[in-house]
VEXDREN-2710 file (C-alpha; in Angstrom, 1 decimal):
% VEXDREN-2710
k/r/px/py/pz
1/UNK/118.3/123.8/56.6
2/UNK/121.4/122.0/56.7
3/UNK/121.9/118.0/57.6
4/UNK/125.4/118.6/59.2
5/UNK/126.0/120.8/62.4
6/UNK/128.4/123.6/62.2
7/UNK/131.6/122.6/62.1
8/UNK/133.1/123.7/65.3
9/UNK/129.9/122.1/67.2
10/UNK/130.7/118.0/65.1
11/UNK/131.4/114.8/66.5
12/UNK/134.8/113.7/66.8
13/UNK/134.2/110.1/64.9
14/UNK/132.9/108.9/61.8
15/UNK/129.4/108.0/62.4
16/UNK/129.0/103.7/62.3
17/UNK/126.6/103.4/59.7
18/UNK/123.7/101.7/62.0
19/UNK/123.2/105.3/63.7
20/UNK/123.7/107.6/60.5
21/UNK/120.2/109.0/61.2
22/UNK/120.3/112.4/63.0
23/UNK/118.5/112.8/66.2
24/UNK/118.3/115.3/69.2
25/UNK/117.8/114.1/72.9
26/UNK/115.7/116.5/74.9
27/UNK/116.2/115.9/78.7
28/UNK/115.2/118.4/81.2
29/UNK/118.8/116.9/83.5
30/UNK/121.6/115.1/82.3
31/UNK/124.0/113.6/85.4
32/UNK/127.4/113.1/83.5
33/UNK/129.8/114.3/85.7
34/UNK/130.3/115.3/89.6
35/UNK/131.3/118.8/88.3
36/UNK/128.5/119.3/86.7
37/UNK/125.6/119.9/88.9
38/UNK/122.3/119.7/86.6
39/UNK/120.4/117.1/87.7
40/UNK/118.2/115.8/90.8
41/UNK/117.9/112.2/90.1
42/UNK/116.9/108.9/88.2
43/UNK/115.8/110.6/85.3
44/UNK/119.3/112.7/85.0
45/UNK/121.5/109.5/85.7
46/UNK/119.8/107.8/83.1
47/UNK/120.5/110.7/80.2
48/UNK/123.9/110.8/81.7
49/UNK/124.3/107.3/80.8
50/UNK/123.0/107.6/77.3
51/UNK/125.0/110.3/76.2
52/UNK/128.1/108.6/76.8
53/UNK/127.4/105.1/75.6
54/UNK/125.7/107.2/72.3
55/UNK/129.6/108.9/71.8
56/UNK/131.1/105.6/72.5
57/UNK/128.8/103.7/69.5
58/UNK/129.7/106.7/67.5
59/UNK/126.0/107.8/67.2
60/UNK/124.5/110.6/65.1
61/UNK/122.8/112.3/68.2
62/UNK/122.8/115.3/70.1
63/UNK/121.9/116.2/73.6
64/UNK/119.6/119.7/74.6
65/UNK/119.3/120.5/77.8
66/UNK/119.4/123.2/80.4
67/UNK/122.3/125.3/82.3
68/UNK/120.7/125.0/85.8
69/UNK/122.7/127.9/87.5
70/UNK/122.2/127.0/90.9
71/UNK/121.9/123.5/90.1
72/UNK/118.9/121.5/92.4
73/UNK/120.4/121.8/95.6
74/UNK/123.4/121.5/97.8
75/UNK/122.6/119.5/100.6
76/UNK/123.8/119.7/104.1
77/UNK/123.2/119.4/107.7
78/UNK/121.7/122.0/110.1
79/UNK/122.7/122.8/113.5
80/UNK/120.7/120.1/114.8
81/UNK/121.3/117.5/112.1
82/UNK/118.4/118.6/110.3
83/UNK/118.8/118.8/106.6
84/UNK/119.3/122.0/104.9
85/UNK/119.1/122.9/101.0
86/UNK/121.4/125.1/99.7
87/UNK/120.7/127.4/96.6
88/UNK/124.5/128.3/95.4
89/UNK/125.5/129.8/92.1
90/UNK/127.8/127.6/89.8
91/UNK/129.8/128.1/87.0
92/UNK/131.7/126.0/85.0
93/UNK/135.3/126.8/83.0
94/UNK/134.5/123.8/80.8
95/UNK/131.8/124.8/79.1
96/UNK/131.9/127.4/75.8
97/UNK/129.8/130.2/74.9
98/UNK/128.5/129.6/71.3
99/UNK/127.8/133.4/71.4
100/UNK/124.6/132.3/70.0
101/UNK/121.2/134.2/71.5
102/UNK/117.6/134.2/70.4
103/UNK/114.7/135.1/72.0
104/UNK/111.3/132.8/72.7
105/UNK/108.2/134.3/74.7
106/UNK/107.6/133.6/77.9
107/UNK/104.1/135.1/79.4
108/UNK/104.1/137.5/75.9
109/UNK/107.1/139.4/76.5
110/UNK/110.5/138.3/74.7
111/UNK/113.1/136.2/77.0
112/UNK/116.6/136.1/76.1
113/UNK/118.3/133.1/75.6
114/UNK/121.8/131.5/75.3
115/UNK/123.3/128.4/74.6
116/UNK/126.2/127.1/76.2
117/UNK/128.2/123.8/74.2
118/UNK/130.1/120.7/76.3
119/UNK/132.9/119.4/73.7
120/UNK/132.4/115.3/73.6
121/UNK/136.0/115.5/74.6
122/UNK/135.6/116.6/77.5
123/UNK/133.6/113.9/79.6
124/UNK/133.0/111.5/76.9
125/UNK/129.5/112.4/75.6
126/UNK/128.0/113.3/72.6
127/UNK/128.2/117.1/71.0
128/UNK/125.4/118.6/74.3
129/UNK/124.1/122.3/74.5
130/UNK/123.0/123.9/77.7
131/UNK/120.2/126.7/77.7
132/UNK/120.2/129.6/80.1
133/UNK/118.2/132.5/80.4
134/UNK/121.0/134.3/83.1
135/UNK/121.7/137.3/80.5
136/UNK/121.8/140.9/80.9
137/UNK/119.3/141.6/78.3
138/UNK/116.5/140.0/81.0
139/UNK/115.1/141.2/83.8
140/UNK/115.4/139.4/87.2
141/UNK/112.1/136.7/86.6
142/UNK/113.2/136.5/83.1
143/UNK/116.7/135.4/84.4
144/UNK/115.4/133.2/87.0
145/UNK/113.8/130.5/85.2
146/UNK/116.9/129.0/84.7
147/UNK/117.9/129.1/88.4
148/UNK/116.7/126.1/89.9
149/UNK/115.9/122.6/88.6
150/UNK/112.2/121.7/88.7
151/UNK/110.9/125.0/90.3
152/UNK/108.1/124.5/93.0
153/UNK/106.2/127.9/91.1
154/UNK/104.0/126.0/89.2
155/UNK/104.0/129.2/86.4
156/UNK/107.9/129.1/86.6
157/UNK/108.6/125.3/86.2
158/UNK/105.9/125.9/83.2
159/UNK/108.4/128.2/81.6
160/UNK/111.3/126.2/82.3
161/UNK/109.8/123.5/80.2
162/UNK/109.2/126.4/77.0
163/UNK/113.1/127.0/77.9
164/UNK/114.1/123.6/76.8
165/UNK/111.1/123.2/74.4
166/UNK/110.8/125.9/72.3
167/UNK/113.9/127.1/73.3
168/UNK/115.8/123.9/72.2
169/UNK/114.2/123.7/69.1
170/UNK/115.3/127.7/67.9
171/UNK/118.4/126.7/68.6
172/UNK/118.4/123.7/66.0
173/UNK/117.4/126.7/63.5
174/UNK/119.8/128.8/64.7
175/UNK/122.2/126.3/64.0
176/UNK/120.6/126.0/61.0
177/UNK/120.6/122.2/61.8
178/UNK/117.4/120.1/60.7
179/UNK/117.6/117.0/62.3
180/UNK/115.5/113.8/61.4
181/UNK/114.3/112.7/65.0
182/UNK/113.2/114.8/67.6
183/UNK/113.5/112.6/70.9
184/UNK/111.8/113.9/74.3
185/UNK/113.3/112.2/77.2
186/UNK/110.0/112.9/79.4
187/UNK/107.0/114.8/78.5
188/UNK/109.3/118.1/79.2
189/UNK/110.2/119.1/75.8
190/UNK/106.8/119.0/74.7
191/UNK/106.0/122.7/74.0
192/UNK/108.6/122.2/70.7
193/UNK/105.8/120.4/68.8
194/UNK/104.4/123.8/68.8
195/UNK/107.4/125.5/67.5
196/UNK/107.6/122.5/64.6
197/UNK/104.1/123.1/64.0
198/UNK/105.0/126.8/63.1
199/UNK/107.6/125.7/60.8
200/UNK/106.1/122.5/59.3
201/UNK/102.2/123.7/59.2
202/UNK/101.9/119.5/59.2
203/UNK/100.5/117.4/62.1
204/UNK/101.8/114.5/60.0
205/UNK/105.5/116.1/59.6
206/UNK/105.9/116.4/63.2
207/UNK/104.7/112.8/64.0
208/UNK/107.3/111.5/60.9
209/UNK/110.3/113.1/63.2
210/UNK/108.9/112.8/67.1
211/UNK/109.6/109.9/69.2
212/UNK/109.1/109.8/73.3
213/UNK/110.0/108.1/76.4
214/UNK/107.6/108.2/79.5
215/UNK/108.6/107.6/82.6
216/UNK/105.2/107.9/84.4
217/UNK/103.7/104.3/85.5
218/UNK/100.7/106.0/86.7
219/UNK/98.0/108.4/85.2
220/UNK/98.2/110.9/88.3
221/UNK/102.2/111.3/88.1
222/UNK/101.6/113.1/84.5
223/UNK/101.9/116.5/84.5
224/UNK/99.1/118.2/83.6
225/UNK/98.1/122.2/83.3
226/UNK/94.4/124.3/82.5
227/UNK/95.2/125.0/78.7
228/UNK/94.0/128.7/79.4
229/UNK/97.0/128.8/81.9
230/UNK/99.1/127.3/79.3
231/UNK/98.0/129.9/76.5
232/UNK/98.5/133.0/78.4
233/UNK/102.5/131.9/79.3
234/UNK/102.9/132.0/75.2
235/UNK/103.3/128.2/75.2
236/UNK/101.9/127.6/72.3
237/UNK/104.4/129.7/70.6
238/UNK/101.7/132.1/69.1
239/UNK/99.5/129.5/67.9
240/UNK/95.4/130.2/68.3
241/UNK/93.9/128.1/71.2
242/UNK/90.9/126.5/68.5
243/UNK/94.3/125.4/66.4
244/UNK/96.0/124.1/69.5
245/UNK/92.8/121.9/70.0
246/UNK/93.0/120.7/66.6
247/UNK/96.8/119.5/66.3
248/UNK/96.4/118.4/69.9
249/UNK/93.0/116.6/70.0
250/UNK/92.3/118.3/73.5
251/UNK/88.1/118.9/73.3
252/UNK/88.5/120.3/77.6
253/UNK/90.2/122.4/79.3
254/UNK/92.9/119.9/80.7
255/UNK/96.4/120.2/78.7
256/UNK/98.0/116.2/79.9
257/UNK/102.0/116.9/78.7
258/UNK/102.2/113.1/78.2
259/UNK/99.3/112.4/76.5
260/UNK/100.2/115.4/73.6
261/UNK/103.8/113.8/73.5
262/UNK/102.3/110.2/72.7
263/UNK/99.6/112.0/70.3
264/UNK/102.4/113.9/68.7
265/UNK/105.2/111.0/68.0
266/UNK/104.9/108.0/65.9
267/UNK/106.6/105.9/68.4
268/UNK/106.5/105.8/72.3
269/UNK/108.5/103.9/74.9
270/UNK/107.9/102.9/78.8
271/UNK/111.5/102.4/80.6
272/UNK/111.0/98.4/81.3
273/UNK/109.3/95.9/80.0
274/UNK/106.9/95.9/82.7
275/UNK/106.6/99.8/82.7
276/UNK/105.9/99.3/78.7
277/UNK/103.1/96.6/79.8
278/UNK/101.2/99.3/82.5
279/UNK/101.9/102.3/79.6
280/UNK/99.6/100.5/77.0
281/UNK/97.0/99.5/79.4
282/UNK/97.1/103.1/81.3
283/UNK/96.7/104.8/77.7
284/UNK/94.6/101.9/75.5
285/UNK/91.5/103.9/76.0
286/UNK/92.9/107.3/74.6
287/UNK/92.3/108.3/71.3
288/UNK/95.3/109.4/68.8
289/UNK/98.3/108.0/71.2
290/UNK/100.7/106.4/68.8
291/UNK/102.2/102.8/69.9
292/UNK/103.8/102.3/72.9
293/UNK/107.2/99.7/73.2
294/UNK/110.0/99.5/75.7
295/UNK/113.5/99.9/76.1
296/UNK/114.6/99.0/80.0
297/UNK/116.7/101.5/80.9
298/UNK/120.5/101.1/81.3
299/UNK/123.6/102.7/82.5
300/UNK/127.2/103.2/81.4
301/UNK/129.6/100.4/82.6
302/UNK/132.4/102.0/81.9
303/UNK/131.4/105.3/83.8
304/UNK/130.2/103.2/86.8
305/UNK/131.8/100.0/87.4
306/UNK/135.3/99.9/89.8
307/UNK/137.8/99.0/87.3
308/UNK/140.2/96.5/89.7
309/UNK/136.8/94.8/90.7
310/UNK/135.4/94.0/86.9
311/UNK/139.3/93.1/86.3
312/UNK/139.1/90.4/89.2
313/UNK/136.0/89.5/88.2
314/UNK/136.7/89.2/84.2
315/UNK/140.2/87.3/84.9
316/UNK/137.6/85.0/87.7
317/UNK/140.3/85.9/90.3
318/UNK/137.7/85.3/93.1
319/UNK/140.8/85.9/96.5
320/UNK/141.6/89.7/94.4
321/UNK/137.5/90.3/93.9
322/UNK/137.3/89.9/97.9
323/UNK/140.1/91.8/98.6
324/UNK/139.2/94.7/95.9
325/UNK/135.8/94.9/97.7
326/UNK/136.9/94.8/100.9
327/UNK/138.9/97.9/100.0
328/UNK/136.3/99.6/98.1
329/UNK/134.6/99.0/102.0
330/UNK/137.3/100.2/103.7
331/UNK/136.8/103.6/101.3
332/UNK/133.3/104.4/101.7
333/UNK/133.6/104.0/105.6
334/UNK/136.6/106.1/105.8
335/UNK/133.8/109.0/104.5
336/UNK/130.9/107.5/106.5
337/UNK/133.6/108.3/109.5
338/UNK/134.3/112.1/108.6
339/UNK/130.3/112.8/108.1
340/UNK/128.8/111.1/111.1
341/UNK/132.1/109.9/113.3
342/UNK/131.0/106.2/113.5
343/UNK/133.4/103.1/112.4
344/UNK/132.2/101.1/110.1
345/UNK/133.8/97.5/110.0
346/UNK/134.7/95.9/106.5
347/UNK/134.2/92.3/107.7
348/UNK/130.5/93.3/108.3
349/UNK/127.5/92.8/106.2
350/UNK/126.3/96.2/104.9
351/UNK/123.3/97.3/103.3
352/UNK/122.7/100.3/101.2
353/UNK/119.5/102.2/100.5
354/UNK/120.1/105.6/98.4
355/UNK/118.2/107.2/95.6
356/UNK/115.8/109.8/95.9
357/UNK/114.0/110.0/98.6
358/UNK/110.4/109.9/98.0
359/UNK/106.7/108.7/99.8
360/UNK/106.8/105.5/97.4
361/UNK/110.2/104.3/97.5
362/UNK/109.8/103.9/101.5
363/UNK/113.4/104.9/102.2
364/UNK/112.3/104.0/106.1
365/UNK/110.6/100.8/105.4
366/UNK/112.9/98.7/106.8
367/UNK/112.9/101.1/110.2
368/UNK/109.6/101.0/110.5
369/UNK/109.1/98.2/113.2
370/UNK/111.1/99.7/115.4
371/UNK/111.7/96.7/117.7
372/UNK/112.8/94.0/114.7
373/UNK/114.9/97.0/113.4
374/UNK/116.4/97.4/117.1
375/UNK/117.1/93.6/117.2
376/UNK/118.6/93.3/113.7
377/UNK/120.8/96.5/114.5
378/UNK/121.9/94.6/118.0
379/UNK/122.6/91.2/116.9
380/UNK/126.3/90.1/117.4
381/UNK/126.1/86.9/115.7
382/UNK/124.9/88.2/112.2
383/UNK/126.0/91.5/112.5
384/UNK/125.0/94.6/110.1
385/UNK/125.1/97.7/109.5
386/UNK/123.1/100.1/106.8
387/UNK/123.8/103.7/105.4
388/UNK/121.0/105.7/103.9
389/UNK/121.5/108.5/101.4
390/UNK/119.4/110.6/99.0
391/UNK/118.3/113.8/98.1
392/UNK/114.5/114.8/98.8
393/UNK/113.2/117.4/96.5
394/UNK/113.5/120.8/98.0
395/UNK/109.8/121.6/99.2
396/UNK/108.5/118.0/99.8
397/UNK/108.3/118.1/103.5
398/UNK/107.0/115.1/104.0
399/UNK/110.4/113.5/102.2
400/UNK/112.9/116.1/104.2
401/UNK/110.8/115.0/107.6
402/UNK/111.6/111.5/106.7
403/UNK/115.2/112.0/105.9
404/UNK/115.5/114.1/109.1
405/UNK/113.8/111.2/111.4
406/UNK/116.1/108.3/110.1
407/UNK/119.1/111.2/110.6
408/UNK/117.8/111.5/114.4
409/UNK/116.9/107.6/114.7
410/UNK/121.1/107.3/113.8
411/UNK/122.4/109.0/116.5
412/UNK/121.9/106.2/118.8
413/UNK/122.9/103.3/116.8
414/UNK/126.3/103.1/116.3
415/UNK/126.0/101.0/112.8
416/UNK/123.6/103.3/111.1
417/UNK/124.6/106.3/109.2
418/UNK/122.6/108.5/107.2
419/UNK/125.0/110.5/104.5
420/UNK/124.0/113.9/102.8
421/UNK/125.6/114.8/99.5
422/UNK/124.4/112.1/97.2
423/UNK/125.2/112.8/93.9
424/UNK/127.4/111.1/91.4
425/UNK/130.1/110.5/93.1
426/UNK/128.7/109.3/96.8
427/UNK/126.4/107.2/94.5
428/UNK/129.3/105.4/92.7
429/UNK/131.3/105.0/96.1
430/UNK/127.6/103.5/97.8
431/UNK/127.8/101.0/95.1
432/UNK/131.3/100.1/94.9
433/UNK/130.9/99.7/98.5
434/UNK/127.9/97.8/99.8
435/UNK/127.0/94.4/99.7
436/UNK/123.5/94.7/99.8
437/UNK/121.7/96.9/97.5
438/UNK/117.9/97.6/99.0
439/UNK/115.1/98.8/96.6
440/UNK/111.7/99.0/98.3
441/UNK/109.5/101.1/96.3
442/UNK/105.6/99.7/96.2
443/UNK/105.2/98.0/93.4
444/UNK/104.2/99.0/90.2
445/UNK/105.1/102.7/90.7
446/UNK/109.0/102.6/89.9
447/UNK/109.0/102.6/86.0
448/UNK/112.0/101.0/86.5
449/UNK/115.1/102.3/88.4
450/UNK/118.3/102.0/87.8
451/UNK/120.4/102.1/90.8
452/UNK/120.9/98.7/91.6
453/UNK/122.2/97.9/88.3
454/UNK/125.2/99.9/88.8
455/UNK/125.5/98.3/92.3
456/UNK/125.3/95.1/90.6
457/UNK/128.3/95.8/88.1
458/UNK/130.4/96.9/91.5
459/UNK/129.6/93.1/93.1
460/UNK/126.7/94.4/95.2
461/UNK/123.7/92.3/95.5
462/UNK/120.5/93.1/94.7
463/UNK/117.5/92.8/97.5
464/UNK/114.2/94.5/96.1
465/UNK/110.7/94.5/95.9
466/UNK/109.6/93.1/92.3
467/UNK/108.8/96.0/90.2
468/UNK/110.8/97.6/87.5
469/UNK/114.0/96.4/85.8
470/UNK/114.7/93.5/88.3
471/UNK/112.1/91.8/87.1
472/UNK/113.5/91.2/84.3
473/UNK/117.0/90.7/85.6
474/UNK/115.6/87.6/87.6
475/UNK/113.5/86.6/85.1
476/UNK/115.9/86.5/82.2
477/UNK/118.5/83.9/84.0
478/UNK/118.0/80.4/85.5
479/UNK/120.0/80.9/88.2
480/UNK/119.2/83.2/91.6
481/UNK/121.5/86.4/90.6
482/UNK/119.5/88.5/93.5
483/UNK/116.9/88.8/96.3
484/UNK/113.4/90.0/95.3
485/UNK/110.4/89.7/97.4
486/UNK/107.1/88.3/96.3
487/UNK/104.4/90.4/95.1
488/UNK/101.9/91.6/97.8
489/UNK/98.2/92.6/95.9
490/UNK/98.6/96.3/94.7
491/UNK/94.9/96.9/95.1
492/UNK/95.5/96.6/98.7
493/UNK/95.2/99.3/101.2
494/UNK/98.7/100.8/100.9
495/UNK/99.9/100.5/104.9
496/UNK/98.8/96.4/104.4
497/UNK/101.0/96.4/101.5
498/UNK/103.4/98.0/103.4
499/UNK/103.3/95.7/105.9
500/UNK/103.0/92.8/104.0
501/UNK/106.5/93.9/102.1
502/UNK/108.0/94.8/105.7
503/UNK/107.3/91.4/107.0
504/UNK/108.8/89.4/103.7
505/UNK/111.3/91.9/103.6
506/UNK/112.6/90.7/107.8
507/UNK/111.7/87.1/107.0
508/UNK/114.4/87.2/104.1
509/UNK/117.1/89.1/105.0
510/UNK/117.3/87.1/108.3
511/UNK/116.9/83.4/107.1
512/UNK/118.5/83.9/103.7
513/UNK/120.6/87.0/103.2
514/UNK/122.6/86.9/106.0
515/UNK/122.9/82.7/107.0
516/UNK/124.3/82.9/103.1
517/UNK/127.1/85.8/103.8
518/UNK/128.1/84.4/107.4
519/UNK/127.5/81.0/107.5
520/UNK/128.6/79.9/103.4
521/UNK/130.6/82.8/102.8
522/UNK/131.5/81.1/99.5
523/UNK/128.3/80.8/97.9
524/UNK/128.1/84.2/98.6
525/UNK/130.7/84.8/96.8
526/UNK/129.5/82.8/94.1
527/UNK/126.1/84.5/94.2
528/UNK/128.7/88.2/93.8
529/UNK/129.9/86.4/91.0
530/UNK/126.8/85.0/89.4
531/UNK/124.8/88.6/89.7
532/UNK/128.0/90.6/87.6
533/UNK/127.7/88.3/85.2
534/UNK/124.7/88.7/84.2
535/UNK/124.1/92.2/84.4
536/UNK/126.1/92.7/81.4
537/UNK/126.0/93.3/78.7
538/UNK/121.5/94.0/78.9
539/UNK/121.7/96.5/81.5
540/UNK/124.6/98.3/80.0
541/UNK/123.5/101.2/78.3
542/UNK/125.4/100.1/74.8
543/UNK/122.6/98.0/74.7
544/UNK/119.6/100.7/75.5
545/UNK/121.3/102.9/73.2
546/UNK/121.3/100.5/70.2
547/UNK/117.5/99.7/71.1
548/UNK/116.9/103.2/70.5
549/UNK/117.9/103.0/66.8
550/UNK/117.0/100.4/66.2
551/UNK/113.3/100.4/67.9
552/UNK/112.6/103.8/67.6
553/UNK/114.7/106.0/65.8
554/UNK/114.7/103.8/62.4
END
């Protein structure tokens, strides 16, 4: 096997000599550009980011990942206002057909698969491949697991996983390219240690070249599968279940993803340093799971921040940072206007909430006393207004009813819009224009987000429950950079926690927050100042990227 990719498939740099070291990036979504539509969320954004900050330190990596034809959904708005998920077929012009095809099993019958490659030129990443299984040579399940992002069929999303696992790693032999590290981005990617096992025949060998990142702060959020299930889908790449037990150290019936990946690599890593701290108390009692670090996650400056803002900012032009940001305002409201038909004033305090919307991020939280929400909504002397946006995953009902009830709740308050559509590119106008970046997720169960960095670098400020990677943003500096609420007791009955966080979360956005923007608009200002500052250069993915090399790759 050769040390060098083909030619025609190279980076377009000299490698820097600190990250010489081959690796491979497994990542079940990578978000790197509006056009193309392969990712749902966090995780994607994320891998987005590290492939482009890995081509701009001229890194010896690669990124593997899959050709989601219809992407994970469009989103849009019923009849009613309702939201609707759209399943549409995409293509792309940019990306090239290797020509290259091999076959995996999937459920004992041979699946077809092809790789597509995205040149680094072309959005400023390293050399990526994209799996699909849409070929003629498969029947119509066959072609179907590459469809749809995260599948709700438990048996399909099972084989999407082999697509990327088993799938990604014949490619690297059908590249004939070996390369030193094997890095799964999530617990994915995990069915490849079975393909390396075939190769290797070593236990040891594997663990010499995999390293993992887990994203899961709690035991219950990793995925886990009956082994039986597992061994009749071919996931074990022809392997005997009593072998599989061996090289896996599973004695029941009970395959955990995660815990394999952290058996299986000689180095793990949580996503923050707190999310590190909860990964080697979740796992201490496991036997076999290699050592756990962190690396807080991190995103691309140069992708995300407004360029005429950072220039204000890094020339400390404060009268052209207020009038950039008032324009980037003045942007995002001219599209709040064509969704919903409300005016949105740029003189006005405005809070953002948008990620994805799920149960323990409590995109309603701040709604959910309806009379202080009413009151905060209606008052004239510190006026504001608040847009909410994010994506629910397809079939969680409970996250669409949600959506849909702060969609309905809207139509009677003039300064509250609720936006469908967020991807990258609402995501990087909700930044650039908000003031107030909200993060309420119950504590200890974001690993550790990412949004509100990006916000951050775009002069929005930062108002969040403690958990994650603001922790360590308001730890790491003496002076206040941010808002972040004091830790209620996690062991707590969740709706008094909630309540708890509601109450702090009222008590501080009306006697600090918004006194400091109306009443001493220049220590507002300052505070703008202070907070883009200090987010970089730690939470700019140059430095997450470096980590890995040096932490874990090395």
């Amino acid at each position: 096997m050769s040390k060098n990719l083909p030619e025609k498939y190279r980076h377009p740099y000299t490698f820097d000599k600190k990250y010489k070291k081959s690796a491979v990036y497994f990542s079940m979504e990578f978000a790197i550009d509006q056009s193309l539509k392969i990712y749902s969320g966090g995780l994607g954004f994320l891998a987005g980011s590290h492939m482009r900050s890995a081509y701009d330190l001229k890194q010896n990596l690669i990124g593997i990942g899959i050709l989601w034809k219809k992407g994970y959904y469009d989103q849009y708005r019923k009849e009613d206002l309702s939201m609707g998920s759209l399943f549409r077929d995409k293509s792309y012009s940019f990306l090239e057909d290797t020509n290259i095809k091999f076959t995996i099993k999937i459920n004992n019958h041979d699946v077809w698969i092809k790789a597509f490659f995205l040149k680094p030129e072309t959005f400023g990443t390293v050399p990526m491949f994209f799996l699909s299984t849409d070929l003629p040579e498969n029947d119509y399940l066959a072609k179907s697991t590459t469809f749809r992002l995260y599948d709700s069929d438990p048996s399909a999303k099972i084989a999407q996983t082999m697509v990327l696992g088993l799938g990604g790693a014949k490619l690297l032999d059908a590249l004939d390219y070996e390369p030193d590290i094997y890095h799964l981005n999530e617990a994915h990617a995990v069915s490849c240690v079975f393909h390396l096992y075939n190769k290797f025949k070593s236990v040891e060998k594997i663990r010499e070249k995999m390293v993992f990142t887990t994203h899961t702060p709690e035991e219950a959020g990793n995925e886990k599968h009956d082994i039986n299930l597992l061994n009749s889908l071919s996931f074990f790449d022809g392997i005997p279940l009593e072998k599989v037990r061996e090289i896996t150290g599973i004695k029941d019936n009970t395959f955990n993803h995660t815990m394999v990946g952290l058996r299986l690599s000689h180095k793990a890593n949580g996503v923050s340093k707190l999310h590190g701290e909860v990964s080697r108390d979740m796992w201490k009692e496991v036997p076999g799971v290699c050592s756990i670090d962190h690396i807080t996650n991190a995103q691309n400056k140069k992708y995300w921040v407004d360029p005429w803002l950072d220039n204000a900012h890094a020339t400390k032009d404060r009268e052209a940072l207020i009038d950039r940001k008032k324009r980037l305002k003045t942007k995002l409201f001219e599209l709040v206007a064509d969704q919903t038909g409300k005016m949105f004033d740029p003189d006005i305090l405005t809070i953002v909430w948008a990620r994805r919307f799920a149960d323990y991020k409590r995109p309603d939280l701040i709604t959910r006393d309806y009379d202080k929400f009413k009151n905060l909504m209606n008052n004239k002397e510190r006026p504001v207004q608040i847009i909410f946006a994010g994506k629910p995953y397809p079939m969680d009902y409970g996250a669409i009813h949600n959506f849909d009830n702060l969609s309905h709740m809207s139509k009677d308050i003039k300064n509250m819009a609720v936006l469908t559509g967020y991807e990258l590119k609402l995501s990087r106008q909700l930044k650039k224009g908000s003031d107030v970046w909200l993060n309420n997720p119950r504590v200890t169960r974001e690993a550790s987000g990412t949004s509100g960095m990006t916000a951050a670098m775009n002069g929005s400020i930062n108002f969040s429950t403690n958990d994650g990677w603001i922790r360590e943003f308001k730890e790491m500096n003496k002076t206040q950079n941010s808002f972040v609420l004091p830790i209620v007791d996690h062991n707590l009955p969740i709706y008094q926690q909630d309540q708890m966080d509601l109450d702090n979360l009222y008590q501080m956005l009306e006697n600090e927050i918004l006194p400091l923007y109306y009443d001493t608009p220049e220590k507002w200002w300052t505070l703008v100042e202070t907070s883009m500052k200090q987010i970089v250069p730690y939470f700019d993915s140059a430095r997450m990227v470096d980590e890995y090399y040096t932490k874990m790759y090395n």
